[in-house]
C-alpha positions in Angstrom: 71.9 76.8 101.2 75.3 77.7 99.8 74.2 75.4 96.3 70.8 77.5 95.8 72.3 80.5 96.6 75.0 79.9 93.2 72.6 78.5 91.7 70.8 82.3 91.5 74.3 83.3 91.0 74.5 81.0 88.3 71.3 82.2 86.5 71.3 85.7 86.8 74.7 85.3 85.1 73.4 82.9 82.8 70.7 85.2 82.1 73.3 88.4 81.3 74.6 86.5 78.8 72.0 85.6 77.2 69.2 88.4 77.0 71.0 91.1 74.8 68.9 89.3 72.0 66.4 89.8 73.8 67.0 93.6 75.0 67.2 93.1 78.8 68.7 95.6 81.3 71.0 93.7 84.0 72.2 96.1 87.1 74.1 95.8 90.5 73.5 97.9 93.3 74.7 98.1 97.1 74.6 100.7 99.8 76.4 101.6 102.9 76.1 103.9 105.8 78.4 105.4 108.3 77.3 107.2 111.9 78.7 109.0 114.7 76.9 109.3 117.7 76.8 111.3 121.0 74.2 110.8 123.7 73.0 111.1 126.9 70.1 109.5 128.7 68.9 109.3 131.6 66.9 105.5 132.0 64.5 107.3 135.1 63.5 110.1 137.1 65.7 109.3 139.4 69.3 107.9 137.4 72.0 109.8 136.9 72.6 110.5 133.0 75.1 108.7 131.6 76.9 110.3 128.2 78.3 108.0 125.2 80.0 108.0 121.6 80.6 105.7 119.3 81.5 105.5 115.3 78.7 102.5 113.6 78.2 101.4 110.2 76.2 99.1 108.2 75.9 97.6 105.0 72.6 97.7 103.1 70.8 95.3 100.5 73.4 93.8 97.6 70.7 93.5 94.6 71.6 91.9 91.2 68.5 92.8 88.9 67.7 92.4 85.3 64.4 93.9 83.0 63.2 93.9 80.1 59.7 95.9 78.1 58.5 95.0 75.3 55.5 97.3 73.7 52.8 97.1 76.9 54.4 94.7 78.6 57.3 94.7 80.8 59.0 92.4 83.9 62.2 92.6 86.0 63.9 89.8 88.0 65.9 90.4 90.8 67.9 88.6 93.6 68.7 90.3 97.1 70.9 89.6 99.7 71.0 91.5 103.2 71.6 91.3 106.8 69.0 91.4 109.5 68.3 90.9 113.1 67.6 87.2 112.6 70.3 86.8 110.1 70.7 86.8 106.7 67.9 87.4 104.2 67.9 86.0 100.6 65.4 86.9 98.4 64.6 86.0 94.9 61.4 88.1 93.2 59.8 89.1 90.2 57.3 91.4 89.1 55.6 92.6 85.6 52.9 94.4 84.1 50.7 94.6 80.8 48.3 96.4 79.5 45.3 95.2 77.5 42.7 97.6 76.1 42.3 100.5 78.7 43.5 98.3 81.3 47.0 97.5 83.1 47.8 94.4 85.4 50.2 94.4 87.7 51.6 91.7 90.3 54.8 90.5 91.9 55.8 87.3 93.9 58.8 87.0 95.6 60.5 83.6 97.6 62.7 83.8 100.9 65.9 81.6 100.3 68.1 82.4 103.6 68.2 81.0 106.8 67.9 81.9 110.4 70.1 81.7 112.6 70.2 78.0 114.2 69.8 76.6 110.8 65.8 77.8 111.1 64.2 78.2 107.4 63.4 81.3 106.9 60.1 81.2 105.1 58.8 80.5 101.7 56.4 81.7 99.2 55.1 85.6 99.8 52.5 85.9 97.0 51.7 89.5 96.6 49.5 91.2 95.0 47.3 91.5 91.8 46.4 95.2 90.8 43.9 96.5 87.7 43.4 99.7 87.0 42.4 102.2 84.4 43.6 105.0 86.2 40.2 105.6 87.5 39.0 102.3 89.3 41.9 100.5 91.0 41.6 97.1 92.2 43.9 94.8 94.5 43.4 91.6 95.3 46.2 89.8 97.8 48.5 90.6 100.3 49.3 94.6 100.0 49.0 98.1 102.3 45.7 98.1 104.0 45.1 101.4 103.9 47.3 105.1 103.9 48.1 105.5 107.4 48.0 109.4 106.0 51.2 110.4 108.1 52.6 113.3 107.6 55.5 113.4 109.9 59.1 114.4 108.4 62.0 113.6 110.5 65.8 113.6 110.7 68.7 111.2 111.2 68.7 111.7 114.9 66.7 109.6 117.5 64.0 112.4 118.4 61.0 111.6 116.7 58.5 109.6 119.0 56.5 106.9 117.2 53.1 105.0 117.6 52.7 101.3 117.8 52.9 100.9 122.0 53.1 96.5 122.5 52.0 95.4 119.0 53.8 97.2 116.3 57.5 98.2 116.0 58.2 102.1 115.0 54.7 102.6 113.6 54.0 106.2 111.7 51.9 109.0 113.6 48.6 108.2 112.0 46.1 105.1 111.1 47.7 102.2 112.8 47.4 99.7 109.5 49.9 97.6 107.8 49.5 95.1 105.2 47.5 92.0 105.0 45.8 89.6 102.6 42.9 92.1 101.7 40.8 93.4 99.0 41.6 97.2 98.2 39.2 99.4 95.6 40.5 102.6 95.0 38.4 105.7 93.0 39.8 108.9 91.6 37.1 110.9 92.0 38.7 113.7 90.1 42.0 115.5 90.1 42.1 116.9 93.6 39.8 114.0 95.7 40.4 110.0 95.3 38.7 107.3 98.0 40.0 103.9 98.5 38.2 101.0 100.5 39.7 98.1 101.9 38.3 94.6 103.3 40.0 92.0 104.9 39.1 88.7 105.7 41.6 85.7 107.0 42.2 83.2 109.3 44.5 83.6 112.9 45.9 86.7 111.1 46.6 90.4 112.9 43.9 92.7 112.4 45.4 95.3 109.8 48.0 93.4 110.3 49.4 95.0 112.9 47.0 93.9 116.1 47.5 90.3 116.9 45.2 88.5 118.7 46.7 86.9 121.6 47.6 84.0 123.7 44.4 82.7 124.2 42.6 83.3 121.4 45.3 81.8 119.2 44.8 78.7 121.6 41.2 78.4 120.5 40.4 74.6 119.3 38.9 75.8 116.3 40.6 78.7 115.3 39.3 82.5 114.7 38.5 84.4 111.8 39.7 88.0 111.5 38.1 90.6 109.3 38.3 94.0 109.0 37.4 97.0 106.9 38.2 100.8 106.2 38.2 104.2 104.1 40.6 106.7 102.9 40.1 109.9 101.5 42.4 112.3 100.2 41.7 115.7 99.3 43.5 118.6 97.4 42.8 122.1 98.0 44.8 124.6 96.1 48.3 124.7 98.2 46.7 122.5 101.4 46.4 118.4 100.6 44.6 116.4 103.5 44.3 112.6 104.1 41.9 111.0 106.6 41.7 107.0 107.3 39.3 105.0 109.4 39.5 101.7 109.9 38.1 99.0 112.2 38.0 95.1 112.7 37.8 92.1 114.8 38.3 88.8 115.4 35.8 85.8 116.2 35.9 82.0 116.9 35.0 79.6 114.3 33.6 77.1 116.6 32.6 76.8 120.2 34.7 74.5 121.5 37.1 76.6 124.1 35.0 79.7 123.3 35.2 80.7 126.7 39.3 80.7 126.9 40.0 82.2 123.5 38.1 85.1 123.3 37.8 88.2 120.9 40.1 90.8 120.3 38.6 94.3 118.4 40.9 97.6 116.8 39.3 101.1 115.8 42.0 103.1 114.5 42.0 106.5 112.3 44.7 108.8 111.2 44.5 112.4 109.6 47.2 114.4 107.8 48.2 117.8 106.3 50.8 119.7 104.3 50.6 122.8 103.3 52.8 123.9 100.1 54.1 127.9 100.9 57.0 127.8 98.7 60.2 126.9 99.3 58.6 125.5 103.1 56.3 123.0 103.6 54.5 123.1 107.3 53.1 119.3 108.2 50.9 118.0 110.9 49.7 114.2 111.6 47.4 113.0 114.3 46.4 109.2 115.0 44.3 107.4 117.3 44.0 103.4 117.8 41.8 101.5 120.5 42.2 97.8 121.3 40.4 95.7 123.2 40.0 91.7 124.2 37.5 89.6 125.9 40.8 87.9 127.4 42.2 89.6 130.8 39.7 92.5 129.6 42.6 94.6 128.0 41.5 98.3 127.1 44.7 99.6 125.3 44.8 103.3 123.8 47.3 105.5 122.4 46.8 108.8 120.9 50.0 110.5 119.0 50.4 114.3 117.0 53.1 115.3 114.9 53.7 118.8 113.5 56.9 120.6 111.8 58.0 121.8 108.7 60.5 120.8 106.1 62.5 123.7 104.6 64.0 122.9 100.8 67.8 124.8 100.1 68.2 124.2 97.0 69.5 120.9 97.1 70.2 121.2 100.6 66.5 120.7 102.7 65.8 121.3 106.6 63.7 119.7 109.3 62.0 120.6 111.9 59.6 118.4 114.3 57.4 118.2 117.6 56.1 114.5 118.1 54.0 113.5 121.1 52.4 110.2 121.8 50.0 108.9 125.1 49.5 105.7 125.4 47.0 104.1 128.5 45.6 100.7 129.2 43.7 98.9 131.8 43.5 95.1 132.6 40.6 93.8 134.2 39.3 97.1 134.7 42.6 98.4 136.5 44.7 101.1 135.1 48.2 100.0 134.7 49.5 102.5 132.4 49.2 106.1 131.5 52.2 107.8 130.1 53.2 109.8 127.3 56.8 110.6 125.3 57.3 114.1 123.3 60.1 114.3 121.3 62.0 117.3 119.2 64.2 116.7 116.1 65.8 119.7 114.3 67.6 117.9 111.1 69.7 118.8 108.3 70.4 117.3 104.8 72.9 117.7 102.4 75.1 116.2 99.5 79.2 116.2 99.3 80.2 114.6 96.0 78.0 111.1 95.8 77.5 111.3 99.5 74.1 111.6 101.4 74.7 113.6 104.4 72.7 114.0 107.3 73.2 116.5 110.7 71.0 116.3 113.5 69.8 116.7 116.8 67.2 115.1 119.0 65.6 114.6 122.4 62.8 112.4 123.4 61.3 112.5 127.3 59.0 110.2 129.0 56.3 111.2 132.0 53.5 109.0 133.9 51.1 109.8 135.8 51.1 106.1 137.9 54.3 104.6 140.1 56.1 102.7 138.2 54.3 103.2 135.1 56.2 103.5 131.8 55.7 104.0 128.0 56.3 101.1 125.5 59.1 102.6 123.1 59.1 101.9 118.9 62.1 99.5 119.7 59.2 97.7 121.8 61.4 98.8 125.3 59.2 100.0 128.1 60.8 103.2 129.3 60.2 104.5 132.9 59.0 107.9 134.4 61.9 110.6 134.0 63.5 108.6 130.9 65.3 111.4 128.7 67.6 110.8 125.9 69.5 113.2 123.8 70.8 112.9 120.7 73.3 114.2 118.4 74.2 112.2 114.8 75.7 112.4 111.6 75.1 110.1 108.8 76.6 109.6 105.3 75.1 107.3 103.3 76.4 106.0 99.6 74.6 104.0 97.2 76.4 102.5 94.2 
């Protein structure tokens, strides 16, 4: 591990002294960020609320990168290391484009060299993917976003904000619950305020949009299953109002019939809408997303429903934000409801610069009701949080890049 990793060393250096014959740009870049904290939550209806500070920081992505362009053609190389919640992440990747005639290529691929902890490779190849366009008709072809998810939402650096993604995705945006799969994508400007992009995709054992996995039992399927999915997104411009709409659905199915009856199907609708409206100096937002999942398994019905609305307000260099998020999610198994609950959340926010330094003030509260004993609401951190839970939340954040 500690070989390859100076053996990028090695080459990048390599490479610094070498290209300025060839008229390369090298760069090194780092971040950093430091937060105080003061909350107070209350874990249910029926806890006392417990208060807390502390002082945290954290170290972002270290990234050595070089480039270089010559006439239509262009491609930049770049190695990245940084620290996750399964350890540390090495990443080597490059990416180019050209243009030929009327049209420009672009594509990427990128290979993970770290380690998990335990001494677990962390992966290998991620291949992503190839785009054409003329800047009218836009293909993809690989692994890339699905579709917009169209949110809207604007928040601070405080823990208000309420989130969709209830047991399958972590901290996903109020809106079209889709991520990014192996898919086609073919996008259309239809003129210079509308533009429409479909998206199909088709893969074996994989989430649908990426985001909705299967389960269990399917997965345990002798033969397999086949996912698939499609969608469409429009987005619209109307003199100081822009809109974006998403709707999307998919499925999965066996590939054989041996252990049909055990694995089952699994099937996702999901659509998202978003707004802005430009007045100035204040920008007013609102988001709204919907997702419905169901499997043949255990005869799961899982929905969740989620709104955002606010408005960011610009200060010169200075900006403000202010939000209302609220999310329901419910579910039945076997035709019994075992969850109905919902979390609201307000997040006033306020950003800044002193010197070089990103600063960021702000305050938050998130609440969470059911309707059933005992029930709870599955939080972006993927924590189910009881009746009664309330959390307050007061932050500030610098952040410094260099």
């Amino acid at each position: 591990m500690k070989y390859i990793a100076k053996m990028m060393l090695a080459l990048l250096a390599s490479v610094t002294l070498v290209i300025p014959a060839y008229a390369w740009d090298f760069s090194a870049s780092g971040s950093l960020s430091s937060t105080f904290n003061q909350t107070t939550t209350k874990d249910n209806k029926d806890d006392d609320a417990v208060s807390s500070m502390d002082v945290g920081s954290e170290g972002g992505a270290i990234t050595l990168k070089s480039s270089h362009s010559e006439g239509d053609k262009s491609a930049t190389l770049s190695y990245s290391v940084n620290y996750a919640d399964d350890g540390l992440d090495e990443t080597l990747s490059v990416s180019g484009s050209a243009k030929v005639g009327k049209w420009t290529t672009t594509g990427s691929v990128d290979y993970d060299l770290g380690w998990q902890t335990a001494g677990t490779p962390q992966g290998g190849e991620d291949a992503e993917e190839i785009t054409l366009t003329d800047g009218t008709l836009t293909i993809s072809l690989g692994d890339g976003s699905f579709l917009s998810s169209t949110s809207t939402v604007s928040s601070g650096v405080a823990g208000g904000a309420v989130t969709m993604g209830g047991d399958f995705t972590d901290d996903a945006a109020i809106g079209a619950y889709v991520g990014a799969p192996q898919r086609l994508s073919v996008g259309y400007k239809i003129s210079d305020t509308m533009s429409g992009t479909f998206a199909y995709q088709t893969d074996s054992s994989a989430a649908i949009f990426d985001t909705v996995d299967a389960g269990d039992g399917e997965a345990g399927g002798t033969n397999g299953y086949l996912t698939s999915a499609s969608g469409v997104n429009l987005n619209v411009t109307a003199g100081a109002i822009s809109a974006g709409v998403t709707v999307a659905s998919g499925a999965t199915a066996q590939k054989g019939t041996n252990d049909n009856a055990s694995a089952g199907t699994t099937s996702a609708t999901t659509m998202g809408l978003g707004l802005t409206m430009a007045m100035g100096d204040m920008t007013p937002f609102f988001s709204y997303g919907s997702t419905g999942i169901t499997t043949d398994v255990g005869k799961m019905d899982f929905k969740e429903t989620g709104m955002g609305l606010g408005l960011t307000l610009a200060m010169g260099s200075d900006s403000v934000v202010v939000t209302y998020t609220s999310v329901a999610q419910t579910n039945s198994t076997d035709g019994t409801e075992d969850r109905n609950a919902t979390a609201t959340g307000i997040e006033l926010g306020y950003n800044t610069t002193v010197g070089a330094v990103a600063l960021g003030v702000g305050y938050g509260s998130k609440t969470i009701s059911s309707s059933l004993d005992g029930g709870t609401w599955m939080d972006d951190d993927q924590t189910a949080r009881a009746d009664g839970y309330a959390k307050t939340d007061l932050e500030v954040k610098m952040a410094f890049s260099f």
